[in-house]
N, C-alpha and C positions, 0 to 999 in steps of 0.2 A: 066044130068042137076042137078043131086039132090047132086054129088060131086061140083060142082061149085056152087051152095050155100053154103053148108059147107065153102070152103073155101074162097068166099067172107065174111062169117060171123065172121071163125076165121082171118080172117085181119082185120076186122075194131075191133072189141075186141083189137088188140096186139096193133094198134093205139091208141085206146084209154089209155092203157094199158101205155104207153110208153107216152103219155101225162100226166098222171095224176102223175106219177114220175118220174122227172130228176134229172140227175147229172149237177152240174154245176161247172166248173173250178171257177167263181168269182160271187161276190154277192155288188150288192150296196146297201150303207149307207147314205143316203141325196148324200151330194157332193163326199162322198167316196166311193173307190171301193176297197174291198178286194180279197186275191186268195186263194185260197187252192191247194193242191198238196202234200205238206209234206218237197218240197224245200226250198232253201233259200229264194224264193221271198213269199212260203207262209206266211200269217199273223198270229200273236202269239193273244196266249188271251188275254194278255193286249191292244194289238191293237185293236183288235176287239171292246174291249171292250170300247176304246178311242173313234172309230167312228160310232159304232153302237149302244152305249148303253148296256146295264141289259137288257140279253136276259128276254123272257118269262118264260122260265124253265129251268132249269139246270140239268144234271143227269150226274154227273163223269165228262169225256170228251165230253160228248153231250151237246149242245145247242142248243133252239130253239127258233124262231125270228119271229113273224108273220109282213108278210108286204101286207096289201091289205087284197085279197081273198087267198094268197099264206104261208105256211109255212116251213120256211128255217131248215132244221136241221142240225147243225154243228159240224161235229165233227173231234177232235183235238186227236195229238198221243202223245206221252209219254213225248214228251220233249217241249209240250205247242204249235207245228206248225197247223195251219188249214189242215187237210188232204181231208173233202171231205166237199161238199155242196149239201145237197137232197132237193127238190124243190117239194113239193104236193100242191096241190090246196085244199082248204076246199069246 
């Protein structure tokens, strides 16, 4: 009994866990929706920055975007592509 606690306990932690940060392929902007990835269809910073605005904060290749209770952090690889999108809740 006392193993099946543990291990119900460490699951709902790793859910949680896995709630409170994601990855996300794309992020929306009002009517816009951008992607990340690092490929051709990901969005450059000047896009981003055409439909999303002057992020919050800026650091090098990082940005970050609050939307809501959510804050997006973006970040971009060496030749200006959106590579990933991290998704934390405040």
């Amino acid at each position: 009994m006392n193993g099946r606690v543990v291990f119900v306990t460490l699951s709902v932690m790793l859910c949680l866990a896995a709630q409170a940060i994601a990855l996300d392929r794309s992020m929306r902007c009002g009517t816009y929706l951008i992607h990340a990835g690092g490929g051709k269809d990901s969005a450059r910073m000047y896009e981003v920055l055409k439909k999303c605005g002057e992020p919050e904060a800026k650091n090098g290749n990082t940005w970050i975007y609050l939307q809501g209770n959510m804050r997006r952090i973006l970040t971009f690889n060496f030749d200006g592509r959106l590579m990933r999108i991290e998704s934390r809740r405040d």
